[in-house]
C-alpha positions in Angstrom: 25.2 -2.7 39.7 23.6 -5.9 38.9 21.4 -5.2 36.2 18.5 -7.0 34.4 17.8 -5.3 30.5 14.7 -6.7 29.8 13.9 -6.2 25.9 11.3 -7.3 23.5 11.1 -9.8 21.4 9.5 -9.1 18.2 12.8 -8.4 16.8 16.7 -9.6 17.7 19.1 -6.9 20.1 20.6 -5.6 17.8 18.1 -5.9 15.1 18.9 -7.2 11.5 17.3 -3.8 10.0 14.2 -2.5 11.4 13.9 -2.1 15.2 15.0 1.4 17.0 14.1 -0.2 20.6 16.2 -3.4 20.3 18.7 -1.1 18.9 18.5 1.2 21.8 18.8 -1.7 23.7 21.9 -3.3 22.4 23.3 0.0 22.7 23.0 0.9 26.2 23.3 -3.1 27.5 26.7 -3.3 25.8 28.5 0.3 27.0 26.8 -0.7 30.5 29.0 -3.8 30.3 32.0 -2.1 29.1 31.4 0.6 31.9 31.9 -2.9 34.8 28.2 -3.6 35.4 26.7 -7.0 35.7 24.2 -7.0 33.2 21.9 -9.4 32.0 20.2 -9.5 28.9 16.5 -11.0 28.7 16.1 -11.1 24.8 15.5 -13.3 21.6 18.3 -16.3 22.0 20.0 -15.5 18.2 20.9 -11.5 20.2 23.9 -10.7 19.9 25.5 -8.8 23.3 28.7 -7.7 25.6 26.3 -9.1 28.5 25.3 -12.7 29.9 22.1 -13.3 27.5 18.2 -15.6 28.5 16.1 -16.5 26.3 12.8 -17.9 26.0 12.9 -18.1 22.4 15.4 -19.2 19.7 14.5 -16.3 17.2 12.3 -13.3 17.4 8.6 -13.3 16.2 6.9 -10.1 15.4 3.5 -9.7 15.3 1.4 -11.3 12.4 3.8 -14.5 12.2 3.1 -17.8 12.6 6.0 -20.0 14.0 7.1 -23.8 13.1 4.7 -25.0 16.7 1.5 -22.8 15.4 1.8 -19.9 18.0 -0.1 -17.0 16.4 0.3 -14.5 19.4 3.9 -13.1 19.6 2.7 -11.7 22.7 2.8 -14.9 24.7 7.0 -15.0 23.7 7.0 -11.2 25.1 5.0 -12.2 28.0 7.1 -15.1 28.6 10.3 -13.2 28.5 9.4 -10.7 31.1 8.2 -13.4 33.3 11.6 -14.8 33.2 13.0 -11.6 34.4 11.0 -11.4 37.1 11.3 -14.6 38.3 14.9 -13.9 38.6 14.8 -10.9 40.3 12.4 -12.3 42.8 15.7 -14.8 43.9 17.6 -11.8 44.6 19.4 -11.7 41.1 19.0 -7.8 40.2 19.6 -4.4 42.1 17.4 -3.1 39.0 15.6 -4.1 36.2 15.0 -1.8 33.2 11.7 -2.2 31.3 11.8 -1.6 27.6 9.3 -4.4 26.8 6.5 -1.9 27.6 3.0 -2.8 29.3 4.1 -6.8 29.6 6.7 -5.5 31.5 5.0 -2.8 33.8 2.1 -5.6 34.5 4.6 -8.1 35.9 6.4 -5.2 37.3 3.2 -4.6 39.2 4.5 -7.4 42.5 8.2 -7.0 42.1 10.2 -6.0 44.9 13.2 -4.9 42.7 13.1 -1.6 41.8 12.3 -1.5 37.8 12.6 2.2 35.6 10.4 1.7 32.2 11.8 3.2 29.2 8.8 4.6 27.0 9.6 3.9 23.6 5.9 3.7 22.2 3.1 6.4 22.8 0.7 6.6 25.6 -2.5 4.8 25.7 -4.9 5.8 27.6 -7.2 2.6 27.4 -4.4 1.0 29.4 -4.9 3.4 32.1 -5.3 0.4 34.6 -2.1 -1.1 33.8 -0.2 2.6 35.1 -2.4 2.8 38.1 -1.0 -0.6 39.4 2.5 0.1 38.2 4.2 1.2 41.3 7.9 1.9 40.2 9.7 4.5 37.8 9.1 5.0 34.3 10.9 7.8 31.5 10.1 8.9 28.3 12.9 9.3 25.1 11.7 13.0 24.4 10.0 15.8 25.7 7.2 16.1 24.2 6.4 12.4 24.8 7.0 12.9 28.4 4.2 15.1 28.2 2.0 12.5 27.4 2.5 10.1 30.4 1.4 9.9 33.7 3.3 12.0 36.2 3.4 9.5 39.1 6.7 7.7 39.4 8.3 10.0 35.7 12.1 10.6 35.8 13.0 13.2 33.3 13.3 12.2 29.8 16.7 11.0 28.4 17.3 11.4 24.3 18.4 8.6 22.2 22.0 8.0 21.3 23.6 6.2 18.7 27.5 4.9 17.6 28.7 8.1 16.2 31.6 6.9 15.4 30.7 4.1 13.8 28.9 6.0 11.0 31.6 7.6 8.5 30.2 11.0 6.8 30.6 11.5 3.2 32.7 14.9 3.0 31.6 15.3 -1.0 30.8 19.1 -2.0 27.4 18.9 -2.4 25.6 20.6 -5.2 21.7 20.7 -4.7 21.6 20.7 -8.7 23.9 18.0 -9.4 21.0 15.3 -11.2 22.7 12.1 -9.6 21.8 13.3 -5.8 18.8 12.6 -3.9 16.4 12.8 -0.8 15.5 10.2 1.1 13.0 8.5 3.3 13.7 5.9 5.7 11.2 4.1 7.6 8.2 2.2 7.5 5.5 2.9 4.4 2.3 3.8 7.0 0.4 6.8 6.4 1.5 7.9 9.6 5.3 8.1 8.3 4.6 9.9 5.3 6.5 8.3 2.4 3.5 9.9 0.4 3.9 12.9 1.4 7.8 12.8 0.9 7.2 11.9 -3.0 4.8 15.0 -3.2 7.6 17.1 -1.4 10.4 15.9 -3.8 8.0 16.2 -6.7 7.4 20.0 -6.2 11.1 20.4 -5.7 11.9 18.7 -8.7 14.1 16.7 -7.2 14.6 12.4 -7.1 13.7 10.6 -3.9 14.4 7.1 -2.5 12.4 5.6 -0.5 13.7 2.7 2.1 11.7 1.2 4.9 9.8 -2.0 5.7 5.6 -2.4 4.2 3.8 -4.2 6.9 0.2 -5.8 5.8 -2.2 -3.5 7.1 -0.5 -0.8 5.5 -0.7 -2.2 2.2 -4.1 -0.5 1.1 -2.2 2.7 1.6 0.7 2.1 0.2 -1.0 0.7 -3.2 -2.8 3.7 -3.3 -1.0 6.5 -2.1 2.6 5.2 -3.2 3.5 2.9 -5.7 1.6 5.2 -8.3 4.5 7.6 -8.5 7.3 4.7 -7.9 8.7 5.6 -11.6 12.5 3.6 -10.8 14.3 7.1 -11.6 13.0 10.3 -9.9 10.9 8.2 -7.1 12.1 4.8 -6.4 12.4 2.5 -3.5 15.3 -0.5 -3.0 13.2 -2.2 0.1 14.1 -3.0 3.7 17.5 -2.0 4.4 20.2 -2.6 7.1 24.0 -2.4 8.4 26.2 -1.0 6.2 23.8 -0.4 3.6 21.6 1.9 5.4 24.6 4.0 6.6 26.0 4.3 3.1 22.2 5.5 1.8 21.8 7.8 4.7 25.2 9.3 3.9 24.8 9.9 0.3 21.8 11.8 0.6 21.4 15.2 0.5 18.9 15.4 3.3 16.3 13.0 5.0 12.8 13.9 4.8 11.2 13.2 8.1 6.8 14.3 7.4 5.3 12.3 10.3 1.3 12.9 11.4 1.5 11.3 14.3 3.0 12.0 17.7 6.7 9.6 17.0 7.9 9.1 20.7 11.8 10.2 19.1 12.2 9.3 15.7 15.6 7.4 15.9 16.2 8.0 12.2 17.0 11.9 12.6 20.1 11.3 14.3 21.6 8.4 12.1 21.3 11.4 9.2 22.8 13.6 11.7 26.1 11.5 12.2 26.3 11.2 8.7 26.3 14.9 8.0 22.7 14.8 6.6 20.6 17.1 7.1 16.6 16.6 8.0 13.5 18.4 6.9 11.3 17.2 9.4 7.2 18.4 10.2 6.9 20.1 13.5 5.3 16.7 15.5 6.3 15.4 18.4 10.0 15.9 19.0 11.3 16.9 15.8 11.5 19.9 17.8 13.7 18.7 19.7 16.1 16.8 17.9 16.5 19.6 14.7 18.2 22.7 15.1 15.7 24.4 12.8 18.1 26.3 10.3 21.4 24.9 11.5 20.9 21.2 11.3 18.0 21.0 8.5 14.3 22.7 8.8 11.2 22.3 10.8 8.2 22.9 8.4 4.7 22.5 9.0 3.4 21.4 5.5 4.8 19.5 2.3 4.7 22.7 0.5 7.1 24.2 3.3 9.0 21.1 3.0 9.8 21.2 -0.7 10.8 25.2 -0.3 12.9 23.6 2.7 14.3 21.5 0.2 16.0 24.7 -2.3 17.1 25.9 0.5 19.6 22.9 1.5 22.6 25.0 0.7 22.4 27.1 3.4 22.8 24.0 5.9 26.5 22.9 7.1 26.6 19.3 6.9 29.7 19.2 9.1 27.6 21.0 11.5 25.1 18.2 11.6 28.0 15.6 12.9 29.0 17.8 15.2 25.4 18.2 17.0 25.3 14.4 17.1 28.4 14.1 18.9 27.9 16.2 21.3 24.0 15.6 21.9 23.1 11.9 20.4 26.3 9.6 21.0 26.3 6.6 23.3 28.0 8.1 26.0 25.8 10.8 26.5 23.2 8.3 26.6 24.4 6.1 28.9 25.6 9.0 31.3 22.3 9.8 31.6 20.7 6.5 31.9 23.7 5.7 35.1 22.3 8.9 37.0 18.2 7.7 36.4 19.8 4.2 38.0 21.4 5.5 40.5 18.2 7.8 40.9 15.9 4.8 40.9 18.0 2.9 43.7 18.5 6.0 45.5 14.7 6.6 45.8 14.0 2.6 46.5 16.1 2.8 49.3 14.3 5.7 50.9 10.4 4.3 50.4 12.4 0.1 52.1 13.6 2.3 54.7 
């Protein structure tokens, strides 16, 4: 298949730290290449990919920066980008083009005569409910319980997240909940919606010391002055910053288990199954698809409060950390993935075929 991977381009494919979509992306352009496809790659020019890469823009700019020319809107770039894609396709380029740059993408998508499948990563709004009633072609969700969420015209059945498994090397140390040099962790960005503050009042009431790691954007400053850096003490709650590569996977590894206490309805939560491949478990609330992604008792614990989080959190013993590498080999690797995003392709072409015919 000649495909066209169109991705955003607020951060770089792969990103440097923070970004599950452009690492989704990366993921699934590369093993699409190794698997013989001819797939292009519409992302920020300093990407880094198996497949022949376009750009319309030397470096990614997220939302909130100001580049060296003055442009403000990091929309335009996005907007930009996907118009590249679709120009090509319109000279015959593609057999497909897969959408991950969200409503830019599904507007342009709108007059293309190349079949395009949108992968969902963000939630549904329904303000934007013009934008799906022109969208003529395919679209999937990453979980469930996001699937829910979306309209039913043109949905293919939701495909998980996967990640290199292999890539990520467990740490096989005896754990002993007790032991005063472990910790928890949190991993993500510091918005009220993630929950850091509620992960410090979790590992408070356990008596045990958290780290917190993730990225402070500005608006969520106000919260994160109030709500978090009061209990940042440098020894029981601390926090080393924005974190990537090897780093990350050596964090996520060391810990004891992730704490996961979203309020608000995350689309997958990528972070879940990079603890999983390291033999961590998660404590997770019950939102969204933690559901889905935690084997509740086997793989860490779905609670539905911090106070059920920190009981969650004596009872860490009872969870086989060799049984949380083996769930994301079999359910969250790259091939899995990949398998499943093949057959929604061949779905897609299958179906455009039929409706040309």
């Amino acid at each position: 298949m000649r495909i066209a991977q169109l991705a955003p381009t607020f951060e770089r494919v792969p990103p440097r730290t923070y970004g599950g979509t452009e690492l989704i992306v990366g993921l699934v352009t590369d093993e699409l290449v190794r698997r013989g496809h001819d797939v292009t790659l519409f992302a920020s020019g300093d990407s880094r990919t198996a497949a022949r890469l376009r750009s319309v823009t030397p470096e990614p700019i997220r939302y909130g920066s100001r580049t060296d020319d003055d442009l403000t809107h990091a929309e335009y770039l996005q907007l930009a980008n996907a118009q590249a894609c679709f120009l090509a396709a319109a000279e015959g380029e593609f057999d497909l083009i897969h959408n991950h740059a969200g409503v830019e993408g599904m507007v342009l998508a709108a007059t293309s005569r190349t079949p395009v499948v949108s992968t969902m990563h963000n939630p549904f709004t329904a303000r934007i409910q013009s934008i799906w009633d022109a969208y003529p072609w395919f679209h999937h969700a990453v979980s469930a319980a996001s699937a829910a969420t979306f309209p039913t015209r043109g949905a293919l059945p939701p495909i998980h997240h996967g990640i290199d498994v292999d890539a990520v090397e467990p740490d096989r140390r005896p754990r002993d909940i007790h032991d005063p040099h472990g910790y928890l962790l949190f991993l993500g960005r510091f918005s009220a919606a993630k929950g850091a503050d509620r992960a410090i009042q979790a590992a408070r009431r356990s008596g045990r010391r958290l780290i917190l790691a993730g990225k402070i954007d500005p608006h969520d400053i106000t919260h994160v002055r109030s709500a978090v850096e009061p209990w940042i003490d440098g020894d029981h709650i601390r926090t080393v910053g924005e974190v990537g590569g090897e780093t990350k996977r050596a964090l996520i590894a060391g810990a004891d288990a992730l704490l996961f206490p979203i309020e608000w309805d995350e689309p997958f939560g990528l972070v879940m199954i990079e603890a999983l491949a390291a033999g961590t478990p998660v404590i997770g609330f019950r939102r969204a698809s933690v559901p889905e992604v935690i084997e509740d008792g086997r793989t860490g614990f779905v609670v539905d409060d911090v106070d059920e989080m920190a009981a969650a959190i004596g009872r860490l013993a009872d969870i086989d950390r060799a049984a949380c590498r083996r769930a994301a080999e079999k359910r969250f690797s790259v091939g899995r993935m990949v398998d499943d995003v093949e057959a929604m392709f061949r779905s897609v072409l299958d179906r455009a075929a039929v409706v040309a015919g």
